[in-house]
N, C-alpha and C positions, 0 to 999 in steps of 0.2 A: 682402706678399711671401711665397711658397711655403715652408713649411721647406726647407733641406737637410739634404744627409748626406754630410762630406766624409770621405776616408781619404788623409792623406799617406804620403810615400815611405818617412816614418822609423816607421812602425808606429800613429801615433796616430791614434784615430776622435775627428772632432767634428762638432756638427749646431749649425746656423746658424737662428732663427728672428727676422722682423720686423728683420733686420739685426744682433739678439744672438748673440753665439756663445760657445758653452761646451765645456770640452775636460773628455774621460773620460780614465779611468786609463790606461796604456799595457797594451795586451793581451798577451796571453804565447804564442799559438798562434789557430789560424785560428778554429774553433768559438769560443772566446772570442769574436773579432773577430763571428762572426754573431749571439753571443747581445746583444754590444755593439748592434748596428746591431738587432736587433728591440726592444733594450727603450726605444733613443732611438724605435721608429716608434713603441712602445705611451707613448710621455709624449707624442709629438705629437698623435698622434689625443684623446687625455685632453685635449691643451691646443689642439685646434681650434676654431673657432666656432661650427658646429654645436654640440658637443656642451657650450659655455657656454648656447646659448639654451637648450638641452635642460633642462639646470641652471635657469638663470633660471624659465622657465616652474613645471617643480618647484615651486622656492620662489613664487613667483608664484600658483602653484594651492594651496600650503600657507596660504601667506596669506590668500586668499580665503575659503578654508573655514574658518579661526579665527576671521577677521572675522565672516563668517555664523552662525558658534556662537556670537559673543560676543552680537550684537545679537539670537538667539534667546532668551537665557539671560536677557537685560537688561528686553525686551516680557515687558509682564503676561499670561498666560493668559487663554484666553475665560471658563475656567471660574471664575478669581480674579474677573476681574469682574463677573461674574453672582453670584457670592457675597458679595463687595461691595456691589452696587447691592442683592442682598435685604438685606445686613445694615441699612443705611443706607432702605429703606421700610418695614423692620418698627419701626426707631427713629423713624420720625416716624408712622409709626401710632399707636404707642403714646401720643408725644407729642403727636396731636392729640387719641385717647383722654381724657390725662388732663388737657386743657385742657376738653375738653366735661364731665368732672367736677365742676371749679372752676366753670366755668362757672352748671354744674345746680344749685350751692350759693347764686347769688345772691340768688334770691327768700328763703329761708332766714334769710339772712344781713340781710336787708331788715325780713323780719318781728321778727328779735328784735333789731334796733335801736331798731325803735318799740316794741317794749317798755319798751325801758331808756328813749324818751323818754317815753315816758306815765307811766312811774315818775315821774320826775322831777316833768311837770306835774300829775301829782296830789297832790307836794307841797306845789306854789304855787299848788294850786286856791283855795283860800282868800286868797291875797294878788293883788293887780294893780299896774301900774305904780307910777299915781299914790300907791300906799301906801306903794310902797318907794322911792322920790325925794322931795328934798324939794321943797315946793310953789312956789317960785323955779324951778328945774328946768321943773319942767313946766308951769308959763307960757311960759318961753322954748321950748318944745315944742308948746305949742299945742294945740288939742283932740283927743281920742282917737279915732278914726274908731266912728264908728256901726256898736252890733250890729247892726242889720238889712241893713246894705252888708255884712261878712261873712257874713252869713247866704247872703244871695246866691251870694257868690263861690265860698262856701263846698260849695252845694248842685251850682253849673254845673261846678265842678271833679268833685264825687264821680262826678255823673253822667259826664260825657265820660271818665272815667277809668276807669270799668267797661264803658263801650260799649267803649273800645280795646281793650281787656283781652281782653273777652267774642268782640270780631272778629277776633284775631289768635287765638282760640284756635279759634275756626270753621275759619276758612279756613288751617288749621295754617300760621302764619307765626311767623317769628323775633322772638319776645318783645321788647319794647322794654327800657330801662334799668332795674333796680329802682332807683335812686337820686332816679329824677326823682319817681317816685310817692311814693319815702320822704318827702321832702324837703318833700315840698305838705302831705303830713299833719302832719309835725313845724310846718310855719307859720305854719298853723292856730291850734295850739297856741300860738303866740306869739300871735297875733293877737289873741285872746280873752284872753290874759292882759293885752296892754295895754288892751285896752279895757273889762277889767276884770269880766268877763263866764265866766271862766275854770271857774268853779263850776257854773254853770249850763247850760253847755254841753262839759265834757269828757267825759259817755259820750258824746253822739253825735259828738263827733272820733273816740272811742276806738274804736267800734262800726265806724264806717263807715273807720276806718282797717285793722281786722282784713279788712275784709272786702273791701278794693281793695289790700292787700298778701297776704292768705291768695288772691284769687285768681292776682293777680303768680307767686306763688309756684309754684302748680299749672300756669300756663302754662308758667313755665321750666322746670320740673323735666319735665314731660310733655315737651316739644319736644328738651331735651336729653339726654332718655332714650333719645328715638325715634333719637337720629342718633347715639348710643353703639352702639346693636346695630345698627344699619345698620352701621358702622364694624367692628364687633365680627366679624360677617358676613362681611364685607368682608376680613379676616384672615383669618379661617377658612379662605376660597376661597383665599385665596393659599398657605395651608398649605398645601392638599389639592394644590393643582397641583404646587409645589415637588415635593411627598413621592410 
């Protein structure tokens, strides 16, 4: 329903909206009476529809653009994540770095194990099994396997273990285990102690052990040298691009 604007006969002005009506002061003279009736039309117009959407929309568009700065302010930068994602490749750089370090240490680490084992069996060069058990024992044990079947075994190991050696360092491939070569050399060493033979044959376990763990050695260290400065490189280039 339309505002009104009524004036009765006894002097009062009142205006009627949505069926509400509200009564003003009683006026004292005519101009009063017309300042009356412009200020009821300036609160209608203030209180019409129109100008509520007007309103609305306002806040409606205030709204909008807060939201939109909140969820700007909230997203990570492109340039946070690019500086992110470098931080995070130069850290596993590094860290694959110094895992090819460790790595390079193995043959190393191989050689001066069999040190400390030939220390050792050059102390009980002079003793063997059945010397250090009693002879009960080793009846129940049964006889000592024949040096000449180690001899053998002994000889087809050294050799295939320097061919592998010798062909992975050719054809520049990824070194095999140092542990497994350690491992054949040190059992040797037992082999020849139980059979009592230990004296007689520890230079050439000890010789031909320096010399299929010092090559061991030279393969890892060379192969993980090689893909340190490749990697090393490999940094570099991403520096220079960054900067």
């Amino acid at each position: 329903m339309a505002p009104s604007i009524h004036t009765n006969t006894s002097g009062y002005t009142r205006f009627s909206a949505a069926g509400r009506t509200s009564a003003l002061n009683r006026p004292t003279g005519r101009r009063e009476i017309q300042r009356h009736r412009w200020a009821v039309i300036q609160v209608l117009l203030m209180s019409s529809p129109r100008k509520r959407q007007r309103k609305e929309k306002s806040i409606l568009m205030r709204n909008l653009l807060v939201t939109t700065h909140g969820k700007q302010s909230t997203e990570p930068s492109e340039n946070h994540l690019d500086s992110n994602a470098d931080h995070q490749h130069d850290h596993t750089s590094k860290a694959d770095i110094d895992d090819l370090y460790n790595n390079s240490r193995n043959g190393l680490w191989g050689l001066l194990i069999f040190l400390g084992a030939s220390a050792i069996a050059l102390y009980f060069s002079k003793h063997s099994l059945a010397s250090s058990l009693p002879s009960g024992i080793m009846d129940q044990l049964g006889s000592t396997p024949p040096v000449i079947l180690i001899n053998y075994v002994f000889g087809a190991s050294t050799l295939s273990s320097l061919i592998i050696i010798a062909g992975r360092i050719y054809k520049d491939r990824e070194p095999g285990r140092t542990s497994t070569h350690l491992w054949f050399r040190v059992f040797f060493y037992l082999l020849y102690f139980i059979s009592g033979a230990l004296g007689d044959y520890f230079n050439m376990v000890f010789i031909s052990g320096l010399v299929v763990l010092g090559l061991q050695h030279y393969n890892v260290w060379n192969y993980y040298l090689r893909a340190i400065e490749i990697n090393a490189c490999k940094c570099n280039n991403m520096d220079t691009l960054d900067s």
